[in-house]
C-alpha positions in Angstrom: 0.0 0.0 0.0 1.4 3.6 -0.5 1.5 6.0 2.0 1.1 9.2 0.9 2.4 12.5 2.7 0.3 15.5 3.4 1.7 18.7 1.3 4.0 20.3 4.1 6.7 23.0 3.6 9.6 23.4 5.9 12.5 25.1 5.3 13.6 26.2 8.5 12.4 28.4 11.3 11.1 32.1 10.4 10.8 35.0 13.0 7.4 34.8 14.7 6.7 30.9 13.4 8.3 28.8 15.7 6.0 27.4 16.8 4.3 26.4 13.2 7.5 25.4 11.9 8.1 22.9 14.8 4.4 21.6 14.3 5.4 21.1 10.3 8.6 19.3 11.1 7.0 17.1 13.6 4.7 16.1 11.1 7.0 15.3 8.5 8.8 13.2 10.8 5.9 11.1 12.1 4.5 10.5 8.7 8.0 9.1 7.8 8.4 7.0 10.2 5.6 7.3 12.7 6.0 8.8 16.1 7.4 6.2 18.5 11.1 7.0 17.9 9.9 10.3 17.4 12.5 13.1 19.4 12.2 16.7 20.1 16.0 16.7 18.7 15.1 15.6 15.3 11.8 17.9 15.1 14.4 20.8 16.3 17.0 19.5 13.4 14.1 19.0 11.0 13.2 22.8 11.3 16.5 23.7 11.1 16.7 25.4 15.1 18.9 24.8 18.1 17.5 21.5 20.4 16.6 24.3 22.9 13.9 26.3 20.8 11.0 24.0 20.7 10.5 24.4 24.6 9.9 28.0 24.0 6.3 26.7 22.9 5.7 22.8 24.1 7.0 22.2 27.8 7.8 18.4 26.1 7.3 15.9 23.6 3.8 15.2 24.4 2.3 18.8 24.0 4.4 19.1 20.5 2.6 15.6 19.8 -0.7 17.0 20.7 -0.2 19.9 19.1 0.3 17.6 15.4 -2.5 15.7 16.8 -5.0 18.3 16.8 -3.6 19.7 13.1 -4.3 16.2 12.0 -7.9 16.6 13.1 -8.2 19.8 12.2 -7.0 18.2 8.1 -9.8 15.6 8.7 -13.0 18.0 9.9 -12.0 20.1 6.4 -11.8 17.1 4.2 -15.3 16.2 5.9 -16.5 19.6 5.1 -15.2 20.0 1.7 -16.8 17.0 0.8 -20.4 17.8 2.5 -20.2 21.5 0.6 -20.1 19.3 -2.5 -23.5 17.1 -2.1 -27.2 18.4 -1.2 -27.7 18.7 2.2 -29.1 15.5 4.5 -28.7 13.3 1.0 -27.8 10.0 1.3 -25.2 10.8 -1.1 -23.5 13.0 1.3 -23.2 10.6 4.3 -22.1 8.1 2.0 -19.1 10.2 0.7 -18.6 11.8 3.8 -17.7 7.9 4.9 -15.7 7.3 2.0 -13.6 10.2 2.7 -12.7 9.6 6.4 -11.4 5.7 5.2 -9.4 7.7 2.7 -8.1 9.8 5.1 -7.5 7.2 7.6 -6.0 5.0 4.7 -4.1 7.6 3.2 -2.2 8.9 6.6 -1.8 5.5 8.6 1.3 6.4 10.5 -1.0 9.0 12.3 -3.5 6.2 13.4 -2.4 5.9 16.8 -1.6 9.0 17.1 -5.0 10.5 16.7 -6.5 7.7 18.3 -4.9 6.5 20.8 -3.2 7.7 23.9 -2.5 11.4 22.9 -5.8 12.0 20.8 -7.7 10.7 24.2 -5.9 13.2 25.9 -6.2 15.9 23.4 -10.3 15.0 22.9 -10.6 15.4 26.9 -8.7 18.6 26.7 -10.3 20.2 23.8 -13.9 19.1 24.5 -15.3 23.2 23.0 -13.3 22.2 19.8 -14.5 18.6 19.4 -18.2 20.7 18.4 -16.6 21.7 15.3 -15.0 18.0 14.3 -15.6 16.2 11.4 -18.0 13.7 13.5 -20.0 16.9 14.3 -20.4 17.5 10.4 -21.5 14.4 9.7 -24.2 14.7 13.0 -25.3 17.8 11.0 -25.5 15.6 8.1 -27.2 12.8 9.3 -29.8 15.6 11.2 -30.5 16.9 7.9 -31.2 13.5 7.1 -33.8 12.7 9.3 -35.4 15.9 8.4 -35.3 14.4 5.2 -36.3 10.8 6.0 -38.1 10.2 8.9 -41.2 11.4 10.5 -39.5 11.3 14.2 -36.8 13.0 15.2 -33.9 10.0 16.4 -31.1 10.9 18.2 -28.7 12.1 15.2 -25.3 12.0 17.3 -26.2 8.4 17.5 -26.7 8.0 14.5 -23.5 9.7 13.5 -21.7 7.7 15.7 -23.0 4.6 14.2 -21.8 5.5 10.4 -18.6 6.8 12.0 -17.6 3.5 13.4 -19.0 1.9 10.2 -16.2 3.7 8.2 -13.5 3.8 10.9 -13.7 0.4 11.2 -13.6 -0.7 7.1 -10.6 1.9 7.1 -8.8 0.2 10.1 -9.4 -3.2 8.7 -8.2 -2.1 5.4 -4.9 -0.2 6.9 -3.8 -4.2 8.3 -4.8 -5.3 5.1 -7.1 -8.0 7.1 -10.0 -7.6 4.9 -7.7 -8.8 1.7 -7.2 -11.7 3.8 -10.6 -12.9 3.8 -12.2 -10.8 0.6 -8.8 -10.3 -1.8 -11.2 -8.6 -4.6 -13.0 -6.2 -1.9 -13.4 -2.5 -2.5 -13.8 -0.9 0.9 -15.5 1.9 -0.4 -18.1 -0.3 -2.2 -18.4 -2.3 0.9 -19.0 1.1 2.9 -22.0 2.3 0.8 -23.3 -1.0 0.5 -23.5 -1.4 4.3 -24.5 2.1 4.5 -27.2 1.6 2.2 -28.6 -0.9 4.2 -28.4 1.0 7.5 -30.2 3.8 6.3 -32.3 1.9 4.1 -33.4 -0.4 7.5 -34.2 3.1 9.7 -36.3 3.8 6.7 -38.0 0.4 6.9 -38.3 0.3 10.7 -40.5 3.8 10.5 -42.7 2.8 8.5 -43.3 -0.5 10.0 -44.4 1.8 13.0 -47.0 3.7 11.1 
């Protein structure tokens, strides 16, 4: 599988951009070789400043990691938002693309899996709860609210919802990433199997409405 690199620039610290610079460089380095071995020497070297300038702006390694961490999500809510601005709003067409672009984000940036979702995203998630009503699973809620407008005569819970088609997609994309699902299906498209099972999510709330009327 190839792992593509987000389009980063850094050539070195700038007056006033530290901080930024160290963020970039930090990035680079985890998306090369993931963020384990990761040091606040070779971010330093990376931007091209002495191994004493990052601590002007991250006490340690773990708020610099943070710090990439909530860049990455902030990457993630826009790719979520770019592609909701490009479907009608509450369409099935948008939830379904707005799942096939979170596995492609997930696939396409795999070094940053743990990183966003592991340890140091938990932290960042309890520390940045106001921010977390602008993330990508917030669009998608808005989506899926629109949705129900759309679809349903009652009003269901649409975070739950959400939630649901989130860990729909973030599963198919984590199963794809180990390359598991080849294992079993070798001719599987994860996207198709996304829609498909999405499909008959949505399809099914449909079904169980009316079977209440």
């Amino acid at each position: 599988m190839t792992r593509k690199t987000p389009p980063t620039n850094c050539r070195g610290y700038h007056h006033g951009d530290l901080r930024n610079s160290l963020i970039i460089a930090a990035g680079q380095l985890i998306q090369e070789s993931g963020y384990q071995d990761f040091s606040m020497i070779d971010a330093s070297r990376r931007a091209g400043v002495s191994s004493a300038a990052p601590y002007r702006h991250f006490k340690d390694k773990d708020a610099l990691l943070e710090a990439v961490t909530q860049v990455a999500f902030l990457a993630l809510t826009e790719s979520a938002r770019n592609t909701d601005a490009m479907y009608v709003p509450g369409s099935t067409q948008s939830l379904i693309a707005q799942g096939k672009a979170y596995i492609k984000f997930v696939i396409d940036h795999p070094q940053f899996y743990d990183l966003m979702w592991g340890d140091i995203g938990l932290r960042f998630a309890i520390t940045e709860v106001a921010d977390l009503k602008t993330s990508g699973c917030y669009v998608l809620m808005d989506s899926v609210s629109h949705w129900c407008q759309n679809n349903l005569p009652e009003n269901p819970d649409a975070l739950d919802l959400a939630v649901k088609l989130w860990a729909m997609a973030h599963g198919l994309a984590c199963l794809n990433m180990n390359q598991q699902i080849e294992k079993f299906l070798p001719d599987a498209d994860v996207y198709v199997m996304f829609e498909a099972s999405a499909h008959t999510f949505l399809d099914g709330l449909r079904g169980m409405t009316k079977d209440k009327h």
